[in-house]
C-alpha positions as CSV (number, residue, x, y, z in Angstrom):
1,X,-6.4,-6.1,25.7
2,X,-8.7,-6.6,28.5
3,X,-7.8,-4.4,32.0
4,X,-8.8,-5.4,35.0
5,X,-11.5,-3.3,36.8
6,X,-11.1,-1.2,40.1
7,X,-13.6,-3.7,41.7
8,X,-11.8,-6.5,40.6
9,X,-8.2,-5.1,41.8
10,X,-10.0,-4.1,44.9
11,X,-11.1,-7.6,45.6
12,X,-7.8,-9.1,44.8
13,X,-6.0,-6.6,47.3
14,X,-8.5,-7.5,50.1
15,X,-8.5,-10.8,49.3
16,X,-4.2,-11.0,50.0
17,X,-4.2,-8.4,52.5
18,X,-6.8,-11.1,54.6
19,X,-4.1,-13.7,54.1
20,X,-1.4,-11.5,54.9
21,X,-2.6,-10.4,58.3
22,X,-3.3,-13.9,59.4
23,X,-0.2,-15.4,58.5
24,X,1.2,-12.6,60.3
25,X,-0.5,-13.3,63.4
26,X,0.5,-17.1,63.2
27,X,4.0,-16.2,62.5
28,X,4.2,-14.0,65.5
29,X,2.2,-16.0,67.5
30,X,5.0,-19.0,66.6
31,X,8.3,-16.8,67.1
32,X,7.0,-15.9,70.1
33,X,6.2,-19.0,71.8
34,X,6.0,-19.6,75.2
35,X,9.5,-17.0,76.2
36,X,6.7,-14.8,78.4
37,X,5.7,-18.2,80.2
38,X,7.0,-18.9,83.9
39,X,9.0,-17.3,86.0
40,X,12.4,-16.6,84.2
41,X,10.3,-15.1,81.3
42,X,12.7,-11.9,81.6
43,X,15.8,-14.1,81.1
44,X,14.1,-15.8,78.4
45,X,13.4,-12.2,76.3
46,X,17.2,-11.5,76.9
47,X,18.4,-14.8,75.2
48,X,16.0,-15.0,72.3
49,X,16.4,-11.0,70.9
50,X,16.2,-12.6,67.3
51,X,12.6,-13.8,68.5
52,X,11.5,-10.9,69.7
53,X,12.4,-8.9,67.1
54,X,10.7,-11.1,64.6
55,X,7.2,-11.1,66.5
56,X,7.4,-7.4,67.0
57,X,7.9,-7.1,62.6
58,X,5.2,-9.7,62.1
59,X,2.5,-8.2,64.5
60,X,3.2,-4.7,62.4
61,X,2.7,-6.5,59.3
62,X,-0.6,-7.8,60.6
63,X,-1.6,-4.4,61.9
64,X,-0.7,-2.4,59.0
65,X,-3.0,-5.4,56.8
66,X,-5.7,-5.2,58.8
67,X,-5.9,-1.3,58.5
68,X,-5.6,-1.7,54.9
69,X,-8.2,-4.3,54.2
70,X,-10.8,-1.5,55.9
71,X,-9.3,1.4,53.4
72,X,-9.6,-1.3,50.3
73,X,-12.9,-2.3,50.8
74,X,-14.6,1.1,51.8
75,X,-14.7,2.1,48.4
76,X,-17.2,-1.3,47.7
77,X,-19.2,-0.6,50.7
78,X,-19.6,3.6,50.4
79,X,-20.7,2.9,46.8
80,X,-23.6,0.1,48.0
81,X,-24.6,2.4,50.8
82,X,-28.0,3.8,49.6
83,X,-29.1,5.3,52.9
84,X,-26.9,6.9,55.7
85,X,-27.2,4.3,57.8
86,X,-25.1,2.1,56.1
87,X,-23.1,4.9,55.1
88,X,-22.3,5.6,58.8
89,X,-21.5,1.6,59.1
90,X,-19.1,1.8,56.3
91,X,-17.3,4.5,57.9
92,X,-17.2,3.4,61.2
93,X,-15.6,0.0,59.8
94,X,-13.1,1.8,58.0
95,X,-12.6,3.4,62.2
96,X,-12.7,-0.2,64.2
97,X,-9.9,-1.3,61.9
98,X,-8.0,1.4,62.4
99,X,-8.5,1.3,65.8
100,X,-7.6,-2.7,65.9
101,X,-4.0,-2.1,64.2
102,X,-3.2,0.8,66.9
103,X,-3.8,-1.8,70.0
104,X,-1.8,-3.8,68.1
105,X,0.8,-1.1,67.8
106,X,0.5,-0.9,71.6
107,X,0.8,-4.6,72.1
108,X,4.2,-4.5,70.2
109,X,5.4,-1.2,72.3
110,X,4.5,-3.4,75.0
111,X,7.0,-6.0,74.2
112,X,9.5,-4.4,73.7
113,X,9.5,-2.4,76.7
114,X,9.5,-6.0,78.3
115,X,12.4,-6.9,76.2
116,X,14.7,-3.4,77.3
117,X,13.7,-4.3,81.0
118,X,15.1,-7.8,80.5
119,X,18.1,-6.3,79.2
120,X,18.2,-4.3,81.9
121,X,18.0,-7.4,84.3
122,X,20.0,-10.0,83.1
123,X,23.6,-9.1,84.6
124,X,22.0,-8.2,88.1
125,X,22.5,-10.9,91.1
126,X,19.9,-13.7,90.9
127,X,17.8,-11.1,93.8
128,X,17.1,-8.5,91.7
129,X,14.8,-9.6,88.9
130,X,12.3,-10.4,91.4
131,X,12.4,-6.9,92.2
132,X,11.5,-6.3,88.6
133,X,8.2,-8.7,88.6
134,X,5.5,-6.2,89.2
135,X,6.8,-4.3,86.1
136,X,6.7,-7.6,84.1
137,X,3.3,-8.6,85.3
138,X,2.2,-4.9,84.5
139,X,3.4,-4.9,80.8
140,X,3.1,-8.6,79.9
141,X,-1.0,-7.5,80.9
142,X,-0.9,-4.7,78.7
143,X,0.3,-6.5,76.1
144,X,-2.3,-9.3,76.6
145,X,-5.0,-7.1,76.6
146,X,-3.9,-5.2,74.0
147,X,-4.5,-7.7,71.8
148,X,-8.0,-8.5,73.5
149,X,-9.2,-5.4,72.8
150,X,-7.8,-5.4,69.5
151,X,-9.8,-8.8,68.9
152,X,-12.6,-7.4,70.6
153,X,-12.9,-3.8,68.3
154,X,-12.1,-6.4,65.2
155,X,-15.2,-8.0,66.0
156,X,-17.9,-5.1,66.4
157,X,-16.5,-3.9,63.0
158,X,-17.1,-7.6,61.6
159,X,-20.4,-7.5,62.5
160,X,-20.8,-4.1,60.5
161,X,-19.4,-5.6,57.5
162,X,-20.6,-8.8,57.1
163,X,-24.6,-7.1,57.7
164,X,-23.2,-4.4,54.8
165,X,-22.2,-8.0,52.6
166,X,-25.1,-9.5,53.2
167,X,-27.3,-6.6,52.3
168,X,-25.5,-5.8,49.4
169,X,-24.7,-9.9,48.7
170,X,-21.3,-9.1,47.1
171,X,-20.6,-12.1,48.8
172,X,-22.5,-15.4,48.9
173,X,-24.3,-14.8,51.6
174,X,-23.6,-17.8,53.4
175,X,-20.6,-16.3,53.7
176,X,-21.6,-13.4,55.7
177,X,-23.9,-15.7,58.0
178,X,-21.1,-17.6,58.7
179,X,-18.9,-14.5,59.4
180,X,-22.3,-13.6,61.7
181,X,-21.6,-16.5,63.5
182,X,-18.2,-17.2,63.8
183,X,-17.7,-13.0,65.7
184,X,-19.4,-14.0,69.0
185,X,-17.3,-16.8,69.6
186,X,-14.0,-15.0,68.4
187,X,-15.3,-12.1,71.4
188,X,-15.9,-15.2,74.0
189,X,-12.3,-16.3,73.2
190,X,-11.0,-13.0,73.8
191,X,-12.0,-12.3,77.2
192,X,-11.4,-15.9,78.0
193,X,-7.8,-14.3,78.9
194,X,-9.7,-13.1,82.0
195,X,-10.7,-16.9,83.2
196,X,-7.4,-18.6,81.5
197,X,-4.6,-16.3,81.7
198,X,-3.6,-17.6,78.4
199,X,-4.3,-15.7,75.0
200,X,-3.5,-18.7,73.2
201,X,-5.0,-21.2,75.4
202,X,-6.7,-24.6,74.0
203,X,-10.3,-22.9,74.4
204,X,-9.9,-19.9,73.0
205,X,-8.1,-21.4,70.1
206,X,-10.8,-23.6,69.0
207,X,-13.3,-20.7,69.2
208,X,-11.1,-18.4,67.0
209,X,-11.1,-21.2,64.7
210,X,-14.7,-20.6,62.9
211,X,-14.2,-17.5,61.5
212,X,-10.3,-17.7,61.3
213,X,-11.3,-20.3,58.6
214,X,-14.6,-18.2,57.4
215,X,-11.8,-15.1,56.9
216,X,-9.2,-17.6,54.7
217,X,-12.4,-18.6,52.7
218,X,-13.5,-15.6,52.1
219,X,-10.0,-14.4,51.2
220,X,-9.8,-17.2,48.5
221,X,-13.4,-16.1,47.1
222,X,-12.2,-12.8,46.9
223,X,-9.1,-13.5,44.8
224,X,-10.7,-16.3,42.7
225,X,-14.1,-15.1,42.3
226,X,-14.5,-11.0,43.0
227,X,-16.9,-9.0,44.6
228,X,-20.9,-9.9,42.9
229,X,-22.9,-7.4,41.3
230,X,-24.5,-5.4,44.2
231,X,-28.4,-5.8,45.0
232,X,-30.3,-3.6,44.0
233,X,-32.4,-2.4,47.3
234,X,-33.2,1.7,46.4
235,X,-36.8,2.0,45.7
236,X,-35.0,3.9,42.2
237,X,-33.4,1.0,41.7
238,X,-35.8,-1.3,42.0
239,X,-38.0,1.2,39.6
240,X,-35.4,1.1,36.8
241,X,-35.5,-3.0,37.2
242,X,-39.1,-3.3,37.6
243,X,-39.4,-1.0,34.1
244,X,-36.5,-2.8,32.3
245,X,-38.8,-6.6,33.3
246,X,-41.6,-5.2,31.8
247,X,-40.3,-4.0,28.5
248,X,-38.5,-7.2,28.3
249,X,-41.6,-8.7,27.9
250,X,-43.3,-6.5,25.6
């Protein structure tokens, strides 16, 4: 009976754990909704626990994915790495990711601090929560930004791994040049929050929306299809194959 390879179990695991964090972010993203938007966004927290409580679970999903796509993969890229450059890239991926999932972690904290504070509020006279509005602003921000930064440390590791997949081509490498292209606009939608005041706002949506779809792509190629052989880039390497042409053709 045929077993699967480590490559090929890797792949899968990468492959799902892509899918899992962006479902996760959608799902929190929808549980959410607009209860931090307007002016009784405190009382709104209050009403909707069952809400809250199901965005906070669903953004720990996502973080604890996105963390473990980086440790899933590393194995892949350490072994490509021929030079330690790309041995430093590999491991500093495997560090952006982890430091993406912790601003998450913050962003949930973040919530739910908002969430005790509404508590807090919602029996006082109709005075009082106003007196609470600075602290709102204060952690609905950090929250926001959270996530920005999150996005934004997300995207300098992308560009690491997708110049590591192209070099390597263990993906088609259309793939990666997408993924090239699709990272500067997810970092333009991110610190659109500045101009918008909206994480989730109409622009920054349709700029998230390239490599959102390059990520679900590559998810499916990964599941379906498997990492590719690695190139071979080494000058050994390319000794071994240049000696193994020519005896070919003796």
């Amino acid at each position: 009976m045929r077993t699967m390879s480590s490559e090929r179990r890797a792949a899968i695991a990468v492959g799902a754990l892509y899918i899992v964090a962006t479902v996760a972010g959608l799902l929190a993203a929808a549980a959410l909704g607009s209860l931090l938007q307007g002016p009784r966004a405190l009382a709104n927290l209050a009403a909707h626990k069952p809400q809250v409580m199901a965005t906070a679970f669903f953004e720990l999903v996502m973080a604890v994915a996105v963390a473990g796509v980086a440790f899933m993969i590393y194995p892949i890229l350490k072994q490509d790495a021929d030079t330690p450059g790309k041995q430093g890239l590999a491991l500093w991926y495997v560090g952006t990711r982890i430091t993406e999932g912790t601003l998450f972690v913050v962003g949930i904290l973040g919530l739910l601090s908002l969430f005790a504070l509404s508590r807090e509020v919602t029996g006082a006279a109709a005075s009082q929560p106003v007196q609470y509005q600075a602290a709102v602003n204060v952690l609905k921000t950090a929250s926001d930004y959270s996530v920005v930064l999150g996005q934004s440390v997300f995207c300098v590791g992308a560009v690491m791994l997708y110049c590591l997949l192209y070099v390597s081509r263990r993906i088609p490498r259309w793939l990666s040049v997408w993924g090239l292209i699709g990272v500067p606009l997810m970092l333009a939608a991110g610190f659109s929050l500045a101009v918008t005041g909206d994480p989730n706002s109409t622009v920054s949506s349709i700029m998230y929306a390239p490599l959102g779809l390059q990520e679900m792509v590559l998810a499916v190629w990964l599941i379906l299809k498997g990492f590719n052989s690695p190139a071979v880039t080494s000058p050994a390497g390319k000794g071994l194959v240049s000696r193994a042409q020519e005896r070919s053709g003796e």
